[in-house]
C-alpha positions as CSV (number, residue, x, y, z in Angstrom):
1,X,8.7,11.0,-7.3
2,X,9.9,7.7,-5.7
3,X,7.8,4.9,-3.8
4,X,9.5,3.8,-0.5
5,X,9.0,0.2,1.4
6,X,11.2,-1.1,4.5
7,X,14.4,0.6,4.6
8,X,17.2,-2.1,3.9
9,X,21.1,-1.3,4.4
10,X,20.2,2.2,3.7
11,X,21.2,3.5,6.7
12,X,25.1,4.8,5.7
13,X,24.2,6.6,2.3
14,X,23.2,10.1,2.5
15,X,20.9,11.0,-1.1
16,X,19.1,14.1,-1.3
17,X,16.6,15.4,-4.0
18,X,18.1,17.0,-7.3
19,X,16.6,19.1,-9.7
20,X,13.3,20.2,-9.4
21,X,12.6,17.5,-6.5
22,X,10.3,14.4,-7.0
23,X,8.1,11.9,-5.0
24,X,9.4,8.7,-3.6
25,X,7.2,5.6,-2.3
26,X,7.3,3.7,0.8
27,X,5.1,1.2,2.3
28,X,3.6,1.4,5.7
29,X,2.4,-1.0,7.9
30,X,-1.3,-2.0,9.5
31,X,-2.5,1.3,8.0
32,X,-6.0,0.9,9.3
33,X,-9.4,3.3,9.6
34,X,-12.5,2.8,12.5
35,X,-14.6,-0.1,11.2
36,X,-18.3,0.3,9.3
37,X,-21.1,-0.1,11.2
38,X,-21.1,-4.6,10.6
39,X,-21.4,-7.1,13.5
40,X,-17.4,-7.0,14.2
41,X,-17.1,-3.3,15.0
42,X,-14.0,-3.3,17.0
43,X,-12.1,-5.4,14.3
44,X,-9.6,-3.3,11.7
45,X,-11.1,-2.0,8.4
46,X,-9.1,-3.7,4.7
47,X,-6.4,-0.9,4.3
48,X,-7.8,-0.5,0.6
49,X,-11.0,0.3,-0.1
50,X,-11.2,-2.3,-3.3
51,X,-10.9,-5.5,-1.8
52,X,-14.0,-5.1,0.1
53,X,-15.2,-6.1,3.8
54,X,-17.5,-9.3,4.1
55,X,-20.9,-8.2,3.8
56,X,-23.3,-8.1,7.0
57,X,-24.0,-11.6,8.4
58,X,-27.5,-10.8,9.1
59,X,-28.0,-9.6,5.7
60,X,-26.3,-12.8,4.3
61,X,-29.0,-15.0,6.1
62,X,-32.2,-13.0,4.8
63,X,-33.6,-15.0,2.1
64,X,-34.0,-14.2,-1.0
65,X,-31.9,-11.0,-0.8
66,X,-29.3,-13.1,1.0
67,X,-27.4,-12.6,-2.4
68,X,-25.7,-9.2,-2.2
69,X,-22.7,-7.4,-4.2
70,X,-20.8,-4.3,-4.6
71,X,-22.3,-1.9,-6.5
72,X,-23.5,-2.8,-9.7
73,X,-24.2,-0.8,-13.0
74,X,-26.7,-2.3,-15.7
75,X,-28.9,-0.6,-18.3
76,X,-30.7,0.6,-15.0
77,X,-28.0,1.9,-13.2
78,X,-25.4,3.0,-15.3
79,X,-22.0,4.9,-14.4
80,X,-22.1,8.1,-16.4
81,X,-19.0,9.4,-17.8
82,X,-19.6,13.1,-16.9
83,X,-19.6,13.1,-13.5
84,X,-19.6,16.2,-11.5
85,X,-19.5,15.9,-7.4
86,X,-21.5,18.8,-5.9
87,X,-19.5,21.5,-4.4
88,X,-21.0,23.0,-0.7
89,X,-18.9,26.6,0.1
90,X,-16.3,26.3,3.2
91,X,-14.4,29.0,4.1
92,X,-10.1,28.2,4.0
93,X,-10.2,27.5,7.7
94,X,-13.2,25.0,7.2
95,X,-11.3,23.4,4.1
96,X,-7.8,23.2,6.6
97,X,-10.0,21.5,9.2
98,X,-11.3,18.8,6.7
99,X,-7.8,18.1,5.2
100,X,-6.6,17.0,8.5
101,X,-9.8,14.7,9.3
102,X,-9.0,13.3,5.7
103,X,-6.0,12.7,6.4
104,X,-6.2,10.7,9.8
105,X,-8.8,7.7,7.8
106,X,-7.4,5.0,5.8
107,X,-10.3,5.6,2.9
108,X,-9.2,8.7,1.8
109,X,-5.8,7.9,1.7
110,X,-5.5,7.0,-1.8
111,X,-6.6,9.8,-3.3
112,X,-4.2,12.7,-5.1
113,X,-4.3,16.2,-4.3
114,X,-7.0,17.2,-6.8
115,X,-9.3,13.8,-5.9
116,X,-8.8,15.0,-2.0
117,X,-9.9,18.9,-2.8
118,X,-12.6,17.7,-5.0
119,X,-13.9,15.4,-2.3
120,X,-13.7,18.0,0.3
121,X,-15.7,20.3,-1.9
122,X,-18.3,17.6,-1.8
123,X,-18.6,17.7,1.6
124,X,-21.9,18.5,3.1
125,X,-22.1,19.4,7.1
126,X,-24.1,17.8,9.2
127,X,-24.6,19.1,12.7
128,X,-26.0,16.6,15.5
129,X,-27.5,16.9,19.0
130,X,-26.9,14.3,21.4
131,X,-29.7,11.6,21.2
132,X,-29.7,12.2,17.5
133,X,-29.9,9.4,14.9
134,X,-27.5,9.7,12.3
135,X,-28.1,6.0,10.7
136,X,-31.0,3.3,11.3
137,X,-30.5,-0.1,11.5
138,X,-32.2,-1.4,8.4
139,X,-32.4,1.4,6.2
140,X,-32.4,0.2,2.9
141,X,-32.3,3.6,1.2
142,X,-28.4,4.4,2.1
143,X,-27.0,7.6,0.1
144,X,-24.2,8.9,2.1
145,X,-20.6,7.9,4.1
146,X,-20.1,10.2,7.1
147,X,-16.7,11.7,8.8
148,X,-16.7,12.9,12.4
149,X,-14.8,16.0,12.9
150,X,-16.0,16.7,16.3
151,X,-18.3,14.5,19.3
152,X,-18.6,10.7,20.0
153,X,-21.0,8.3,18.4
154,X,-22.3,5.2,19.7
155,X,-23.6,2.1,17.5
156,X,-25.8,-0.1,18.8
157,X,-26.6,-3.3,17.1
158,X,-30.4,-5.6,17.1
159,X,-29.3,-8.8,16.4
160,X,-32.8,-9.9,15.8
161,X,-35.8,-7.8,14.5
162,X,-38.0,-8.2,17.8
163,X,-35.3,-6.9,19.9
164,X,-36.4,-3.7,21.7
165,X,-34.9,-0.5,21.1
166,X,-31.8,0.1,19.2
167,X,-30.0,-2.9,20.7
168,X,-26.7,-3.6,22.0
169,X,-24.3,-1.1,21.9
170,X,-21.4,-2.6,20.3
171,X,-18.4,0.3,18.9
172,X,-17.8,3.8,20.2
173,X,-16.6,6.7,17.3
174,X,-14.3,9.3,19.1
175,X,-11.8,10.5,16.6
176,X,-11.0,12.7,14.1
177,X,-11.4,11.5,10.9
178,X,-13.5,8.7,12.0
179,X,-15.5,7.4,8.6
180,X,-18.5,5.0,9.0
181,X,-21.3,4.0,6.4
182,X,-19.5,3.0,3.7
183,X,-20.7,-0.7,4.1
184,X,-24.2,0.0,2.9
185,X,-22.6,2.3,-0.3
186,X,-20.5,-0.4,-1.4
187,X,-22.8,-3.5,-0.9
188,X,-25.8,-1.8,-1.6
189,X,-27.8,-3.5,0.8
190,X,-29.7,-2.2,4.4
191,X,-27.5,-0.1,7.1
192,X,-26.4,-3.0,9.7
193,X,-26.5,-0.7,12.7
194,X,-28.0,2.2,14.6
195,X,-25.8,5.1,15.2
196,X,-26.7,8.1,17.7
197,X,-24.4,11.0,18.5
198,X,-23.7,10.4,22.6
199,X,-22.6,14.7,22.8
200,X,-23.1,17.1,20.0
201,X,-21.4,16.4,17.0
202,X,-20.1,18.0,14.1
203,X,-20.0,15.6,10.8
204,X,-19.5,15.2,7.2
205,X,-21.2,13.6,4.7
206,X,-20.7,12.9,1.1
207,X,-22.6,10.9,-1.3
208,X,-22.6,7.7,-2.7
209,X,-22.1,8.6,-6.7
210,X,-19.0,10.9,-5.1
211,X,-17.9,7.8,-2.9
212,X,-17.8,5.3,-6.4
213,X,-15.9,7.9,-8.4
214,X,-13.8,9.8,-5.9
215,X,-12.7,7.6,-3.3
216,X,-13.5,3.5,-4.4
217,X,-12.2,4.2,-8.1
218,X,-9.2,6.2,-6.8
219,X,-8.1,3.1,-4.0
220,X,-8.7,0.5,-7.3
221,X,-6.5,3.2,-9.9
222,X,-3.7,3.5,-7.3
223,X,-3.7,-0.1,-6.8
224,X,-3.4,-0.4,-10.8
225,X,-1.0,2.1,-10.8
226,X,1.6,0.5,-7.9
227,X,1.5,-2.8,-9.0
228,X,2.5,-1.9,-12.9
229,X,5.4,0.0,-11.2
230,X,6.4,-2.7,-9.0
231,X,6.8,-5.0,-11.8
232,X,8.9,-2.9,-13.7
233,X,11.7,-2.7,-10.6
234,X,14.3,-5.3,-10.9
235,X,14.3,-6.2,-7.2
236,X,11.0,-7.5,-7.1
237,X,11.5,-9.2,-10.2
238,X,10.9,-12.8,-8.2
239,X,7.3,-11.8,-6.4
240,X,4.3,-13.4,-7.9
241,X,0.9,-11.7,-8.7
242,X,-0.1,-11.8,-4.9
243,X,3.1,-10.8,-3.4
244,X,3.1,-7.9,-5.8
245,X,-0.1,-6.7,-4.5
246,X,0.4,-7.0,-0.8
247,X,3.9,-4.5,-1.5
248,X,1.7,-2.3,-3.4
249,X,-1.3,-1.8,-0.8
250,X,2.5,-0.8,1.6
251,X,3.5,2.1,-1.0
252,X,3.0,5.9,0.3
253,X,4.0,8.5,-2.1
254,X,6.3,11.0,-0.3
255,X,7.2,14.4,-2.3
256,X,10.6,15.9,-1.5
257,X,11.3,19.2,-2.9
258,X,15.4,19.9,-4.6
259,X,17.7,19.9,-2.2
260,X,15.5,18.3,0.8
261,X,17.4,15.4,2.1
262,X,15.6,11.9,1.3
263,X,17.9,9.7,4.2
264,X,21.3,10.7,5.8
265,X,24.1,8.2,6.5
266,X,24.0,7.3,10.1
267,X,20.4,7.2,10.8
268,X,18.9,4.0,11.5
269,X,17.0,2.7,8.4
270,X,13.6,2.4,8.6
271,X,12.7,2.0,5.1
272,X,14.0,2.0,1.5
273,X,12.5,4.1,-1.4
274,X,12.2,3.7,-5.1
275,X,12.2,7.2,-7.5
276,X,9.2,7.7,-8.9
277,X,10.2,10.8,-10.4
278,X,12.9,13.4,-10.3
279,X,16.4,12.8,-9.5
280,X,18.3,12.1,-6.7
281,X,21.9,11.9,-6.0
C-alpha cells in the first residue's frame, strides 16, 4: 500500500509494483459532496465528515435549545459495542448500481471495502413520486441520511415559522450520489429544510446508528490512521499538528496490483506517493 500527495520531480523515474502489489496514498484536492439541507445550500460540504458543518443558524437562535452538539452518548443514550447494521436484499446489479452512487459523494469516501459493502447492505430503498416529501422542515425526530440514485430534488427553505408553504426554494439535488440529511444525524437537532422530489425519484436511505458507526467513525479512524503515518515519514518531519492534518484529509489510498506500473518516466508529475505496503522498485 502507499499514500500519494502532489507529485514532485517524479516525473523521469519509472517504479512499478513488486511482489504481491500494494496500496499507495495520494492526496486530492477540493474533494467536496452536495451540501445538507442548512441555510448555505449551494456552499461546498467539509471534505471529512469529523470536523463537522456549523449547525443551522435558525436552530442556533431558538432559545433554550439554542445549545446544540454532535451526537452525544450518556447513561441514556449509550453506543453499544455490538453493533449490527440491518441488511435489506439487492440483487448484484442493484449492489453495482449503489457502489457507483457511493462512490461519486465525499461521505462515503472514507470507508474500506468491508465498511462500504456493509453500508450498502444497510441500505433501504425509497421510491418517490414527484410532489413527494422526503424531509420536513422542523422535524425533530430525524432517523435517516438519504442518497439519490435517480430524479431531482428541490429544497425549499421558511426562514421564519409564519411563512406560507414550504418556503423559498433554495438548492436543487440532481446527481448521482447526491447525499443530504446528515445535518440533523450529526447535530441532533430539527431538519432545517423541506425537500420534495421535482420527477420521480429513486433514493436510499440508511439509518442514523449505521451513519455513527459506519460512515462518521470510519471518516474520524482514517483521519487517526493518516496522520500517525504521516508523522512517521521523514519529509514531513517539519509540519506541525495542523499542517499534518490538512495533508492527511489529501491522502487517497490507491491499490496497484504486481507488476502494474505506479508512474513512468516522462509523464508529467502530477503527484507523489508514499508505500503503504508492498514493494516497489
Amino acid at each position: 500500500k502507499a499514500r500519494s500527495h502532489p507529485r514532485i520531480g517524479m516525473g523521469n523515474t519509472c517504479c512499478a509494483a513488486d511482489g504481491e502489489g500494494g496500496t499507495a496514498l495520494f492526496p486530492t484536492i477540493g474533494a467536496v459532496g452536495p451540501v445538507e439541507d442548512s441555510d448555505d445550500s449551494d456552499d461546498d460540504d467539509d471534505d471529512y465528515v469529523d470536523d463537522m458543518p456549523a449547525p443551522p443558524t435558525n436552530y442556533l437562535n431558538k432559545g433554550p435549545r439554542g445549545s446544540v452538539s454532535a451526537e452525544a452518548y450518556g447513561d441514556y443514550n449509550k453506543k453499544s459495542t455490538s453493533f449490527t447494521p440491518p441488511v435489506y436484499a439487492k440483487n448484484k446489479d442493484t449492489e453495482q448500481r449503489l457502489k457507483v452512487a457511493i462512490s461519486k459523494s465525499f461521505l462515503f469516501s472514507s470507508l474500506d471495502d468491508q465498511g462500504r459493502d456493509l453500508v450498502i447492505g444497510a441500505f433501504r430503498q425509497h421510491i418517490k413520486q414527484r410532489g413527494d416529501v422526503v424531509i420536513r422542515q422542523g422535524d425533530d425526530n430525524a432517523r435517516e441520511l438519504f442518497m439519490l440514485e435517480k430524479g431531482t430534488l428541490h429544497v425549499y427553505k421558511k426562514m421564519n415559522s409564519n411563512e406560507p408553504g414550504d418556503g423559498k426554494q433554495v438548492f436543487e439535488y440532481n446527481s448521482v450520489g447526491d447525499v443530504f440529511g446528515e445535518l440533523a444525524l450529526l447535530y441532533n437537532c430539527p431538519r432545517s429544510a423541506t425537500i420534495k422530489a421535482s420527477t420521480d425519484c429513486v433514493l436510499w436511505s440508511i439509518d442514523r446508528e449505521t451513519f455513527n458507526f459506519l460512515v462518521k467513525d470510519a471518516a474520524s479512524r482514517k483521519r487517526n490512521l493518516y496522520e500517525g503515518f504521516l508523522q512517521s515519514v521523514e519529509i514531513f518531519g517539519s509540519l506541525n499538528t495542523f499542517e499534518i492534518g490538512q495533508v492527511a484529509d489529501a491522502l487517497q489510498a490507491k491499490t496497484f496490483q504486481r507488476g502494474q506500473k505506479i508512474i513512468k518516466q516522462g509523464d508529467v508529475g502530477n503527484e507523489f506517493y508514499i508505500l503503504e505496503d508492498g514493494k516497489a522498485s
